[in-house]
C-alpha atoms as one frame of an Amber mdcrd trajectory, in Angstrom:
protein
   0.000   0.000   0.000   3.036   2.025   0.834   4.168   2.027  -2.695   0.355
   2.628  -4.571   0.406   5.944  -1.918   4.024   7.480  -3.060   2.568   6.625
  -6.775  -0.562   8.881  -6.760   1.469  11.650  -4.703   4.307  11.743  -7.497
   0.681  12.071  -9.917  -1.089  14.366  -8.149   2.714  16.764  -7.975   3.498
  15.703 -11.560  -0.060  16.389 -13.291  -0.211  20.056 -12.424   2.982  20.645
 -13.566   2.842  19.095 -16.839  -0.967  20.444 -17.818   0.763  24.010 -16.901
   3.409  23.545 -19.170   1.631  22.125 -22.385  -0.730  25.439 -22.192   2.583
  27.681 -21.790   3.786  25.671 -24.868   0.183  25.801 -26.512  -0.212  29.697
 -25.456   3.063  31.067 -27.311   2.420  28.768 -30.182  -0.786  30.919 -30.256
   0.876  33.994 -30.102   3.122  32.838 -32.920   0.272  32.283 -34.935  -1.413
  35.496 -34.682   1.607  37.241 -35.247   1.941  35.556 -38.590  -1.345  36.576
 -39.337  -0.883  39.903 -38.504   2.020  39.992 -41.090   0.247  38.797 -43.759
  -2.106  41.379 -43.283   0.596  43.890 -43.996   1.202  45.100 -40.233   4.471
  44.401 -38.720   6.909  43.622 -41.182   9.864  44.575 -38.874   9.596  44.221
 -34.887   7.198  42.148 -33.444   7.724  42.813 -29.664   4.459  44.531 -29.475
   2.440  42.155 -30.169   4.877  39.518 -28.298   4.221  42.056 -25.016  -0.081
  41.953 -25.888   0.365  37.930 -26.326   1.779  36.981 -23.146   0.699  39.758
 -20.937  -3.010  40.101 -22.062  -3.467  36.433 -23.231  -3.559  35.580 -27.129
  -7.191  35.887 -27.030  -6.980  40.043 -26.766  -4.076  39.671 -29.165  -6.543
  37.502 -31.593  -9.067  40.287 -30.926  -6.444  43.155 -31.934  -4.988  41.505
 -34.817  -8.783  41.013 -36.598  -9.254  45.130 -36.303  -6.249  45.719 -38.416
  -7.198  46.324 -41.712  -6.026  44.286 -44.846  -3.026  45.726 -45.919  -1.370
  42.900 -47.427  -0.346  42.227 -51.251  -3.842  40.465 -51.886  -5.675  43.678
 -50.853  -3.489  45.801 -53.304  -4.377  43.513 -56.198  -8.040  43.520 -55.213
  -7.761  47.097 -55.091  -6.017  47.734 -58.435  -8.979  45.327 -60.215 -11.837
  47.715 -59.498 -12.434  50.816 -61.463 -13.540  53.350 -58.946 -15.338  56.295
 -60.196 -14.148  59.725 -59.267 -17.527  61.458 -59.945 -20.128  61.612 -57.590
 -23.579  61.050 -58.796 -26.269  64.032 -59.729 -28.874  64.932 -57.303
């Protein structure tokens, strides 16, 4: 019985430890991600420790939240952009 009792101590030390290191490992993974998304929309083509900072000190999900309010200013929205024939008049009242 001795033995079964050091067993599920080492699990119940162990556990913790290891489920708060997979979401560390799972939350800047996150954080990566988003920052490549953020670049492809054309923001942040140089430093990225501002969004790095947002990531880990106001959680990825802010950072998520932050990165979908930037507007598309990536290579895809230039082409889209360069497609359409805007007209410069305005229309007659």
């Amino acid at each position: 019985m001795d033995g079964i009792g050091l067993a599920l101590g080492l699990v119940l030390i162990f556990l913790p430890l290891l489920i708060g290191a997979a979401l560390i490992i799972a939350w800047i993974f996150a954080i990566d991600e988003l920052i490549k998304a953020a670049q492809m929309k054309g923001h942040h083509k140089g430093s990225t420790a501002s969004l790095w900072f947002i990531g880990i000190f106001a959680t990825p999900i802010i950072l998520g939240l932050c990165i979908a309010a930037l507007p598309d200013r990536g290579e895809l929205a230039e082409a889209k952009l360069s497609d359409q024939n805007l007209p410069d008049d305005l229309p007659a009242i």
